[in-house]
MINU-31910 format. One record per residue (C-alpha): chain; residue in one letter; residue number from 1; x, y, z. Coordinates in nm, 4 decimals. Each point is the difference from the previous one (the first is absolute). Layout:
REM residues N
ATOM,A,a,NUM,X,Y,Z
...
REM end
This chain:
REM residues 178
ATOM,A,x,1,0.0000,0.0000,0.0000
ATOM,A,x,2,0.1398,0.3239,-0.1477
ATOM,A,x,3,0.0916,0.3110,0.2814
ATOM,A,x,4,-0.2401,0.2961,-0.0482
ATOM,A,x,5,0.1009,0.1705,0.3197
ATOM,A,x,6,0.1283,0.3908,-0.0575
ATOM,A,x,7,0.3183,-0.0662,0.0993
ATOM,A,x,8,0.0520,-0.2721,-0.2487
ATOM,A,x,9,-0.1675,0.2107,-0.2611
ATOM,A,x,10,0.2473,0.2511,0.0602
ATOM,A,x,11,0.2936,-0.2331,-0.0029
ATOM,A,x,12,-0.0812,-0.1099,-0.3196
ATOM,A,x,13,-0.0368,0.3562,-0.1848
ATOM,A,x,14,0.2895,0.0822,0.1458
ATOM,A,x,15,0.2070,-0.3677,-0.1098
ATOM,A,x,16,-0.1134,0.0836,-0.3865
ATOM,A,x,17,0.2301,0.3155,-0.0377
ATOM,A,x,18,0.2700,-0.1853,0.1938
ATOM,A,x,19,-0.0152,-0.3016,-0.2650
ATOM,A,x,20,-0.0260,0.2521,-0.2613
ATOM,A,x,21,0.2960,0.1685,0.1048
ATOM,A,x,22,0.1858,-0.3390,0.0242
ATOM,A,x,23,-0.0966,-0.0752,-0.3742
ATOM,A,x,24,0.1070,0.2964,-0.1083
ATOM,A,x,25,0.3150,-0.0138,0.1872
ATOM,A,x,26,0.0899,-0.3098,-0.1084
ATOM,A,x,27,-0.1116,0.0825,-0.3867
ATOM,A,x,28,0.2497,0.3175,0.0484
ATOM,A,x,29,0.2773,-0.2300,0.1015
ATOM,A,x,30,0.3358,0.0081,-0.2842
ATOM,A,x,31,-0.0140,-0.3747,-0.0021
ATOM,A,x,32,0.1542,0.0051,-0.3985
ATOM,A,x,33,0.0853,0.2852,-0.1958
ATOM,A,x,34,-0.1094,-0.1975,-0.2787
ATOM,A,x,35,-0.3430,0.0416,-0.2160
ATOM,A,x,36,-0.2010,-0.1890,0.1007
ATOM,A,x,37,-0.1768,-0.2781,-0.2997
ATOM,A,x,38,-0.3378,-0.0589,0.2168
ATOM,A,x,39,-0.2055,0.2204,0.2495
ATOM,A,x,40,-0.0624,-0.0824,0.3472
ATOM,A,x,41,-0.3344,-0.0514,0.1504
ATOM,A,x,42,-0.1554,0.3143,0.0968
ATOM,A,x,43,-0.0552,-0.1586,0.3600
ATOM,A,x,44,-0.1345,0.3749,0.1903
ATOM,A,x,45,-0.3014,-0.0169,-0.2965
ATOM,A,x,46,-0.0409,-0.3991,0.1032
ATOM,A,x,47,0.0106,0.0924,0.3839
ATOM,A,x,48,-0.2912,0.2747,-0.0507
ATOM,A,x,49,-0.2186,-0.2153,-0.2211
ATOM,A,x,50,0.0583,-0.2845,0.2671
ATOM,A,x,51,-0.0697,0.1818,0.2980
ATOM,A,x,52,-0.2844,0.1998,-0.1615
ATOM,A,x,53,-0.1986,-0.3083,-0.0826
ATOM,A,x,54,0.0282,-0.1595,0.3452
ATOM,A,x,55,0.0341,0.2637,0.2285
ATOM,A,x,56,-0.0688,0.3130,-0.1654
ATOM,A,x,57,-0.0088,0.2194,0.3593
ATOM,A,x,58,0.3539,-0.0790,0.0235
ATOM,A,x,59,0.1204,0.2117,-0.3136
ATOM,A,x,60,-0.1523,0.3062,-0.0193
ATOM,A,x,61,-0.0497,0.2016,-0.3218
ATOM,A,x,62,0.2378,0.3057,0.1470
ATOM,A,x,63,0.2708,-0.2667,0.0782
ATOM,A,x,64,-0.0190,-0.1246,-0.3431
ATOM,A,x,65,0.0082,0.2933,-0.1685
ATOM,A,x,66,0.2668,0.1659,0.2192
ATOM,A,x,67,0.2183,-0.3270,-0.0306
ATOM,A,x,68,-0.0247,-0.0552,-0.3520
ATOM,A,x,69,0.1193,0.3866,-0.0292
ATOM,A,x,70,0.2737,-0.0409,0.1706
ATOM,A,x,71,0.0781,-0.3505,-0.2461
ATOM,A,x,72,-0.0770,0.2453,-0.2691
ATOM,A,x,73,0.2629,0.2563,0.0880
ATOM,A,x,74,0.2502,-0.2322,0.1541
ATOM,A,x,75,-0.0223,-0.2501,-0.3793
ATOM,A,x,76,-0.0092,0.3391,-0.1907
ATOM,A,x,77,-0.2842,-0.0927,-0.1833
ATOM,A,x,78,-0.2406,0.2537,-0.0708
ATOM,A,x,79,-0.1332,0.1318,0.3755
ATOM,A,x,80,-0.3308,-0.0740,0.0355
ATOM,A,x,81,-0.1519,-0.2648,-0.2303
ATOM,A,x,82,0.0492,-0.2963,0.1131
ATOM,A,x,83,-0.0815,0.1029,0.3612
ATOM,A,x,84,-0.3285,0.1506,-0.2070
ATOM,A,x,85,-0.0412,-0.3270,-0.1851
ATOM,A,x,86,0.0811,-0.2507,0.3088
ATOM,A,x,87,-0.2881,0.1995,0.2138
ATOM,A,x,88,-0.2467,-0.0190,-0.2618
ATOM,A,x,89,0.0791,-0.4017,-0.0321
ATOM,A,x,90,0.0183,-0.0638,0.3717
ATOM,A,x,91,-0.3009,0.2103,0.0610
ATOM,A,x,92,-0.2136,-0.1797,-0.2981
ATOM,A,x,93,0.0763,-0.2975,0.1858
ATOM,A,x,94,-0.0404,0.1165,0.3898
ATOM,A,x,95,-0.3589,0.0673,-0.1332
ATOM,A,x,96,-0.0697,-0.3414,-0.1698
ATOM,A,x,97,0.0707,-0.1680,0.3619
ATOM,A,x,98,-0.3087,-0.1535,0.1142
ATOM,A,x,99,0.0747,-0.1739,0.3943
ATOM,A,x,100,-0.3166,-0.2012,-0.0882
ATOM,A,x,101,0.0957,-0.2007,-0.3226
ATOM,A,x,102,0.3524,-0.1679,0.0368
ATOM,A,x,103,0.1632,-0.0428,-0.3359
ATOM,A,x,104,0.2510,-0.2398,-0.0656
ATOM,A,x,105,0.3185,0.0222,-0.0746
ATOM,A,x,106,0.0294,0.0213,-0.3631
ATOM,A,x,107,-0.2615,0.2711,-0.0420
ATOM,A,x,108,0.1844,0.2293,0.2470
ATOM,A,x,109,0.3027,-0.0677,-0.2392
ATOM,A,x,110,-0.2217,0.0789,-0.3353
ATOM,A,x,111,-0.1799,0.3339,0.1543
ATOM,A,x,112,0.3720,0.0892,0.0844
ATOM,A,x,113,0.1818,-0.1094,-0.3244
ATOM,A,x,114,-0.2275,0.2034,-0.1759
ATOM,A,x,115,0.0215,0.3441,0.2378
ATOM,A,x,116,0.4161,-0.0272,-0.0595
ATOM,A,x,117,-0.0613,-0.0370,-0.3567
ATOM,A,x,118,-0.2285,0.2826,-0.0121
ATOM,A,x,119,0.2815,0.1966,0.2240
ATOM,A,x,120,0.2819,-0.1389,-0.2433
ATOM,A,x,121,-0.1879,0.1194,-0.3325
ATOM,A,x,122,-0.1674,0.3121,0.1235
ATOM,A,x,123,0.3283,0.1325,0.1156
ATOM,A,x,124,0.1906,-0.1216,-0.3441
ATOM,A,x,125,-0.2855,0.1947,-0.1561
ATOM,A,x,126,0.0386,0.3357,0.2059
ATOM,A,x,127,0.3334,-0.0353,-0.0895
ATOM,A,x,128,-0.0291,0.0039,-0.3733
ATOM,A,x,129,-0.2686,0.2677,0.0075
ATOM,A,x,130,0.2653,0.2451,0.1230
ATOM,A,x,131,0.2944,-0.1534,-0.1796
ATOM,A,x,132,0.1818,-0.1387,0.2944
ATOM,A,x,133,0.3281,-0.2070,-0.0608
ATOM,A,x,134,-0.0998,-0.3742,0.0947
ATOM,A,x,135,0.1654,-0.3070,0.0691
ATOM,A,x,136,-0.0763,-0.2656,-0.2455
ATOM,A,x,137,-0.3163,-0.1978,-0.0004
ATOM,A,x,138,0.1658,-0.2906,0.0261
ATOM,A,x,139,0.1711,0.1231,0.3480
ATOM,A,x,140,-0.3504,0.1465,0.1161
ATOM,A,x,141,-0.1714,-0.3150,-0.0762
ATOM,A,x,142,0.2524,-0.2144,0.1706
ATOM,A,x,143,-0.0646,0.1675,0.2955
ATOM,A,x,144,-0.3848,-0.0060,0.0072
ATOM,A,x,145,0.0162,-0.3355,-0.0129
ATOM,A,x,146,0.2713,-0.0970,0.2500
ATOM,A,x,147,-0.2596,0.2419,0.2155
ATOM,A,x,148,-0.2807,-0.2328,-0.0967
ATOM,A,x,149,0.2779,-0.3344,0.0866
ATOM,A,x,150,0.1251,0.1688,0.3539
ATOM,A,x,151,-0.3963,0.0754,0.1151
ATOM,A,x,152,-0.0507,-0.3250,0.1410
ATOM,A,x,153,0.3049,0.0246,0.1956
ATOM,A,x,154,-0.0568,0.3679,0.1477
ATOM,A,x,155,-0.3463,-0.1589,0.1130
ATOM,A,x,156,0.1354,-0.3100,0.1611
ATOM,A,x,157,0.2571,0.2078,0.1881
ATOM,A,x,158,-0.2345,0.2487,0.0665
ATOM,A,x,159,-0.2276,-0.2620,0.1353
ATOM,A,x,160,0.2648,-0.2311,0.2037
ATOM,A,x,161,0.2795,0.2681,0.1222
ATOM,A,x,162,-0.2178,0.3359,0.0273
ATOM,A,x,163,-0.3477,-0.1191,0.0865
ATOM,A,x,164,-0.2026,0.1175,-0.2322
ATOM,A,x,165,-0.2761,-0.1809,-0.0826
ATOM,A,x,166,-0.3570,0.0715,-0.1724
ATOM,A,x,167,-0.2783,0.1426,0.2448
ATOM,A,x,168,-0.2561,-0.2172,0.1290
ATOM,A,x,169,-0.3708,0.1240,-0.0419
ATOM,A,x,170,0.0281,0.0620,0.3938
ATOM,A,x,171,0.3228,0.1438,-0.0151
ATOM,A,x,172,-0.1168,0.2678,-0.2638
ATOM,A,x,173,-0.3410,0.0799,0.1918
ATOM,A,x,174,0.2247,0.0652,0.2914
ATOM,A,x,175,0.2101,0.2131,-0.1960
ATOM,A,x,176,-0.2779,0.1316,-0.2008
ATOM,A,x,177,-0.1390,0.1136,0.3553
ATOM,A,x,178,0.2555,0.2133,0.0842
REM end
């Protein structure tokens, strides 16, 4: 049985920047001064979509948007659109959460393939609207889909080390109550 206390609430919104920070560190790290031939998962985009289909009280819309800003200036991408993008995807799917009707698995996984494709092609679109240099397609597509293969993983770690499971029907009438 999932934690709704306030204090556990709290812990949580404040644990997503932390992780977020941690990916970000760890993606600014000078491992190889090489080019790289493949992208890396986008694992903060993964962690939101995760944690905003199970517990979505535990990732607030101003954390999202403020971390993925900070992503936005720190990757020098262009500031703003992604974090724009991200909250309109993890929002879309904070409001298709129903505590009543438990979905498996594997629909979870299609409702949030499809949001990071819409992210991935929306923002390649904005892109070429105002004539932004790009990466390849084959690079951005590479990464949308390791994103797509490291999901299940984000959501069994989320589950086993962090806790954070999908709301009961009780659990989200308690919460709702408050």
């Amino acid at each position: 049985m999932a934690n709704t206390s306030p204090a556990r609430i709290w812990v949580m919104r404040a644990a997503f920047p932390a992780l977020s920070l941690l990916v970000i560190f760890l993606h600014l790290l000078p491992l190889s001064t090489l080019p790289s031939r493949w992208a890396p998962p986008d694992v903060m985009m993964a962690l939101v979509m995760a944690w905003a289909v199970r517990r979505p009280d535990f990732v607030p819309t101003l954390s999202i948007a403020f971390t993925f800003l900070m992503a936005d200036l720190l990757f020098q991408r262009p500031p703003g659109l992604i974090a724009l993008l991200v909250v309109l995807g993890a929002s879309f799917l904070k409001s298709q959460v129903h505590p009543h009707r438990e979905t498996a698995f594997l629909g979870e996984w299609v409702s949030v393939g499809i949001v990071i494709v819409a992210i991935t092609l929306s923002n390649r679109l904005i892109l070429a609207v105002f004539s932004v240099e790009q990466p390849s397609l084959g690079l951005i597509l590479i990464q949308m889909v390791a994103t797509l293969a490291v999901y299940p993983l984000i959501v069994l770690i989320s589950e086993s080390l962090l806790g954070v499971q999908k709301l009961s029907p009780a659990e989200a009438e308690a919460l709702g109550s408050r």
